[in-house]
C-alpha positions in Angstrom: 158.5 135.9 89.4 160.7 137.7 92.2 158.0 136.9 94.4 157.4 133.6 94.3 161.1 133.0 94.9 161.1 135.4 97.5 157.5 133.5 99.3 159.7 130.0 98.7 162.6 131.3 100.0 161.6 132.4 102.7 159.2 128.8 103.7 162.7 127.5 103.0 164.5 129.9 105.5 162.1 129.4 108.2 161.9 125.8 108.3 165.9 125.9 108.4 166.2 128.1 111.5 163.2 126.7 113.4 164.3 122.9 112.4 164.2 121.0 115.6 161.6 123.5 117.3 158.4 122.9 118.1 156.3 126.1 118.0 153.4 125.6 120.2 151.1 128.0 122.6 153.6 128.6 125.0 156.4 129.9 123.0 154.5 131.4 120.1 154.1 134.9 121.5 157.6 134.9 121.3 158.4 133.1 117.9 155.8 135.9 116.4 157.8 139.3 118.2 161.1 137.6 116.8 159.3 138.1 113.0 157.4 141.4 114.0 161.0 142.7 115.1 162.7 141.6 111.9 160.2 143.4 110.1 158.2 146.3 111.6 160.4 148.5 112.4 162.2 149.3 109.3 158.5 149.1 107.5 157.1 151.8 109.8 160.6 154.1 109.4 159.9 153.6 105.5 156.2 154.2 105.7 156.1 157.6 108.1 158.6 158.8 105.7 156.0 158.4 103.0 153.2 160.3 104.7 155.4 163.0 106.1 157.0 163.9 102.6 155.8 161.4 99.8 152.1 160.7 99.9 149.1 163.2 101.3 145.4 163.1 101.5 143.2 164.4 98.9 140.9 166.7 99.5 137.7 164.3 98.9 139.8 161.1 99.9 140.6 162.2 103.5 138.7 158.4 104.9 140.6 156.7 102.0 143.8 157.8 102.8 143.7 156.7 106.6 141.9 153.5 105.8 144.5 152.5 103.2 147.2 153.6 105.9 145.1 151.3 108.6 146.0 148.5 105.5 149.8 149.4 105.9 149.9 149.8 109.3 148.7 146.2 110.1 150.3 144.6 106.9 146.5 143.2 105.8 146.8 145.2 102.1 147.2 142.0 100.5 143.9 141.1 101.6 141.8 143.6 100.0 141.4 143.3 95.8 141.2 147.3 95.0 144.6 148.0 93.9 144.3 151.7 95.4 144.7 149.6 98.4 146.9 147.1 98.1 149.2 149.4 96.3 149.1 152.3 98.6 152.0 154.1 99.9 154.8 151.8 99.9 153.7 149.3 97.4 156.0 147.0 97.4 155.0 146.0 101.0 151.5 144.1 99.9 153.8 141.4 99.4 155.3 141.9 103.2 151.5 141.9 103.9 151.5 138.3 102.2 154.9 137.4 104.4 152.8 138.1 107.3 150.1 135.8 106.7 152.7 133.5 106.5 154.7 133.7 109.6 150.9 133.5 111.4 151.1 129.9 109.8 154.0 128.8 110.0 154.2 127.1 113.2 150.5 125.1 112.4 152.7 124.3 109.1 155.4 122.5 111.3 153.1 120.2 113.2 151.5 118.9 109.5 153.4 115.9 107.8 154.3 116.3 104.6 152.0 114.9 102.9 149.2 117.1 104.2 151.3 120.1 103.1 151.5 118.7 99.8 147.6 118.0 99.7 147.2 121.9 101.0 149.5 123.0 98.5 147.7 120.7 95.5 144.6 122.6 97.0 145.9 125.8 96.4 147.1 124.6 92.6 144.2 123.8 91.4 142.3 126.3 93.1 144.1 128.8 91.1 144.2 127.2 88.1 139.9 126.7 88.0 140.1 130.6 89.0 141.9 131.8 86.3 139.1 129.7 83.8 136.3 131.1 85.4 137.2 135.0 86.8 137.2 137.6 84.3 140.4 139.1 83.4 140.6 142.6 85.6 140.3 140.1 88.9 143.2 138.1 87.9 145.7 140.5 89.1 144.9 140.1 92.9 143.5 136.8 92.8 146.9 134.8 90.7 149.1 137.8 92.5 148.2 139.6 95.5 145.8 137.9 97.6 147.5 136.1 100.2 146.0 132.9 100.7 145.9 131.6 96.7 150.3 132.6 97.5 150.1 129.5 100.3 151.6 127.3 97.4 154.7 128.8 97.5 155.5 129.0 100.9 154.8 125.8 101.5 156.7 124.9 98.3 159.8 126.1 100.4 158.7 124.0 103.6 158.7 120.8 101.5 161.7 121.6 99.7 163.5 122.0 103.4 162.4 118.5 104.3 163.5 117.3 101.3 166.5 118.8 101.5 167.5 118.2 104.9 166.2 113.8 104.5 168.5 113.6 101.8 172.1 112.9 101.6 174.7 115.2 100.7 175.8 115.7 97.3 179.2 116.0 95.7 180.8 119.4 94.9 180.6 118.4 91.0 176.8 117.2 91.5 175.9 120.4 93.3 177.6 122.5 90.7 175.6 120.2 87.8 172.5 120.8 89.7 172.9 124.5 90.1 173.4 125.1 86.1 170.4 122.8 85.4 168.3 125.1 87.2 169.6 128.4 86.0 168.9 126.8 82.7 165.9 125.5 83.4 164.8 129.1 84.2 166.2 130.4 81.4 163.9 128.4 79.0 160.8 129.1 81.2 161.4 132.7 80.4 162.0 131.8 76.9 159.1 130.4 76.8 156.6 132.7 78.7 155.1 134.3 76.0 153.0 131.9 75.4 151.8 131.3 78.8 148.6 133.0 80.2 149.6 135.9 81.8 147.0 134.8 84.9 149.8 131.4 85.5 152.9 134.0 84.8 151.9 135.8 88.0 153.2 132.8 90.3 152.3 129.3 89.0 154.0 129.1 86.0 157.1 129.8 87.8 157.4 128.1 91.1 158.8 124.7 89.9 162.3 126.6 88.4 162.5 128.6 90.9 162.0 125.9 93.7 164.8 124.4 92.0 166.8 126.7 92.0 166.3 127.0 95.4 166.9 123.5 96.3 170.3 123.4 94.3 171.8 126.3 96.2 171.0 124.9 99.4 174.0 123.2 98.6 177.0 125.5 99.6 179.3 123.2 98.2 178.6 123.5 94.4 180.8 126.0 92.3 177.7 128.8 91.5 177.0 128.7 94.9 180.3 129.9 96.1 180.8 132.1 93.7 178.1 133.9 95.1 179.2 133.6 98.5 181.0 136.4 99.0 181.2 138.8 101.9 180.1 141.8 99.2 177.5 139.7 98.6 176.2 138.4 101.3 176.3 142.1 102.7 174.0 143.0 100.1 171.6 139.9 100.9 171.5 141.1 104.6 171.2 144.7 103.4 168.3 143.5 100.7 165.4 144.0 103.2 165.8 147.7 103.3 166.8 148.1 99.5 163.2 146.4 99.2 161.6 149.5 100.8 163.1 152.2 99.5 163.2 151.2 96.3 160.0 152.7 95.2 160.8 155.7 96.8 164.5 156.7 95.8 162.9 156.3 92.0 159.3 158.1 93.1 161.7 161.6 94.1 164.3 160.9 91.5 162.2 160.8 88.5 159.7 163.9 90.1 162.9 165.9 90.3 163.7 164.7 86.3 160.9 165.8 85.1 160.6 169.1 86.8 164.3 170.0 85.6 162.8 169.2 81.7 165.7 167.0 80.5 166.1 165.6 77.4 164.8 162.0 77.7 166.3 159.8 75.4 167.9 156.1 76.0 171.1 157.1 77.4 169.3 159.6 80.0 167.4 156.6 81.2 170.0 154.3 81.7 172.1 156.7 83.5 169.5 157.4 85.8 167.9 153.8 86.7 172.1 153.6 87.1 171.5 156.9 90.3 168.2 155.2 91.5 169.9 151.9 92.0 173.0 154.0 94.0 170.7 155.9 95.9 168.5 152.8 97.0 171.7 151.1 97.9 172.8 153.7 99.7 170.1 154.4 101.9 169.3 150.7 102.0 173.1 150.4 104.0 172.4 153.5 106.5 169.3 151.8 107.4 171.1 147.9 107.5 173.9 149.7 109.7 172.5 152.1 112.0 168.5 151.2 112.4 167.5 147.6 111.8 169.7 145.9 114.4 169.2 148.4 117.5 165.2 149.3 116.6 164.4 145.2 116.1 166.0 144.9 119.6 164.0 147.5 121.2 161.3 146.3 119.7 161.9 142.9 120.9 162.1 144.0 124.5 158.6 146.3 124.3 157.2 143.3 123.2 158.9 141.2 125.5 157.8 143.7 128.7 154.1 143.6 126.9 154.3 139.6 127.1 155.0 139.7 130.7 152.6 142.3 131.9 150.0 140.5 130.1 151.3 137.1 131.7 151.2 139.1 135.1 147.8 140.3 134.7 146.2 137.3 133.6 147.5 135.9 137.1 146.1 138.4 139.0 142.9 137.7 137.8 142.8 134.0 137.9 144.0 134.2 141.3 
C-alpha cells in the first residue's frame, strides 16, 4: 500500500513542478540530471555503506553478488523477477528502481492528452488483473508488485489526478476538510475490508483508488487535516523522508544482529522498545544525511553532469564540423 501512494504521489508531484513545461529533446538531458541528482547520490552513500560493512560475497556467489550490485548500481532491480535480485542489498530501493522508470517517462507522459493516459492506465488495469487469473501464485509477487511497467497505473494515476486537480475550481475550507475525512475513511474501510481481497490485487490495485483520493483531497491546503499536518516538524520530516527510506533497512539489519548476539530476553515489551531505537536511529541518521549530504552532493552532481552535457555538446560539434 505505501507504495502505490508513494508511485501516485510522486506522478502527482512531478506534474505540479513541471506544469507549464514542455520537456522535449533539447532540455531533457537536463530535466533527467535534475532527478538523477535528487536521487543518486544519497542511494550510492547508502549502498557503498552496504558493501563495505553490511553485505559481502559468498564464497560460490562471487558473479551473483556483482551482478545484483550492477542491478543497484543502475536502479534496473525492479526489472528482474528473482527476488535475490530485486531484493539485494538495500531492498527497499527496487521501488527507487520503479521511480526511475518513471522519471524516463515522464516527459512522453506530458505531451499525451488525458485520455490516452487513461487508455494506457486502463491497459495496465486489466493487464494485471488477466495476470493474476492466469500466473501461478509464486510469480505474483513481482508481477502485481515489483516489476515496473505493470506499476505504470499509478503513476499515471497521479498525472491525471494533477489535471484534474489543477482544471477544477477551488474548494471551500469546510469542503476540503469534508473531502479529506471521506478519504481517510474511505481507506479505513478498504483495510477493513482487505481480508477478503486476493492478496495478488492487495499488492497495488486494490488500493490505488483510496489512496488517489486521498491524495487529491490534500492537494487542498486549505482543508483542516491538511493543516494540521502542515507543520514545520513535519514538513521537516517529509523533506528528511528520502533518506529515512534508505536507512531504514539498515539501522534495523545492525540493531537486531547486535540483539541477538547480546541473548536478550525477547518478549513483547523488548520488541516494542526496540522497533522504538530503530525508528530513532533511522531518524537520526536520516537528518545527518538531509543536512549535511543531500543538498551539497545533488549539487555537485548536478554540475558533473552539467560539464558531461557540454563536453558531449562540444564534441558532437567538432565532428559535424
Amino acid at each position: 500500500m505505501g507504495v502505490t501512494f508513494f508511485f501516485a504521489l510522486s506522478g502527482f508531484i512531478l506534474s505540479y513542478a513541471h506544469a507549464g513545461q514542455k520537456i522535449n529533446r533539447s532540455n531533457y538531458a537536463g530535466y533527467l540530471s535534475s532527478r538523477i541528482a535528487r536521487i543518486y547520490p544519497a542511494h550510492i552513500l547508502v549502498l557503498v555503506l552496504y558493501v563495505m560493512f553490511l553485505i559481502r560475497p559468498e564464497p560460490d556467489g562471487t558473479l551473483a553478488y556483482f551482478v545484483n550490485l550492477l542491478f543497484n548500481v543502475t536502479l534496473t532491480q525492479a526489472f528482474s523477477p528473482e527476488a535475490k535480485t530485486y531484493f539485494s542489498f538495500n531492498a527497499p530501493t527496487w521501488s527507487l528502481s520503479v521511480e526511475m522508470f518513471f522519471y524516463l517517462l515522464f516527459p512522453l507522459f506530458t505531451l499525451l492528452r488525458s485520455r490516452v493516459l487513461v487508455l494506457v492506465a486502463g491497459v495496465v488495469i486489466l493487464g494485471k488483473l488477466g495476470l493474476a487469473e492466469v500466473l501461478p501464485e509464486h510469480l505474483h509477487h513481482f508481477t502485481m508488485y515489483i516489476f515496473a511497467p505493470l506499476r505504470l497505473a499509478d503513476f499515471l494515476a497521479g498525472i491525471l489526478l494533477y489535471r484534474l486537480f489543477n482544471g477544477l475550481k477551488p474548494l471551500s475550507t469546510g469542503q476540503a476538510t469534508a473531502l479529506q475525512a471521506l478519504s481517510l475513511a474511505l481507506l479505513a474501510a478498504f483495510i477493513a475490508l482487505s481480508p477478503g481481497v486476493s492478496a495478488a490485487h492487495r499488492f497495488d490495485l486494490y488500493y490505488l483508488g483510496p489512496l488517489a483520493l486521498i491524495i487529491f483531497a490534500f492537494a487542498y491546503q486549505n482543508g483542516a487535516l491538511a493543516r494540521a499536518i502542515s507543520t514545520r516538524p513535519l514538513i521537516y520530516l517529509g523533506k528528511a523522508s528520502f533518506a529515512f527510506y534508505l536507512v531504514h533497512q539498515s539501522s534495523i539489519m545492525i540493531g537486531q544482529f547486535i540483539r541477538f548476539k547480546s541473548e536478550v530476553p525477547q518478549t513483547l515489551v523488548d520488541d516494542i522498545n526496540y522497533s522504538l531505537f530503530y525508528f530513532c536511529i533511522s531518524l537520526a541518521l536520516s537528518a545527518l544525511i538531509f543536512n549535511y549530504f543531500e543538498s551539497p552532493a545533488k549539487q555537485l552532481t548536478l554540475r558533473l553532469l552539467a560539464r558531461l552535457r557540454r563536453h558531449g555538446t562540444a564534441d558532437k560539434a567538432s565532428t559535424t564540423g
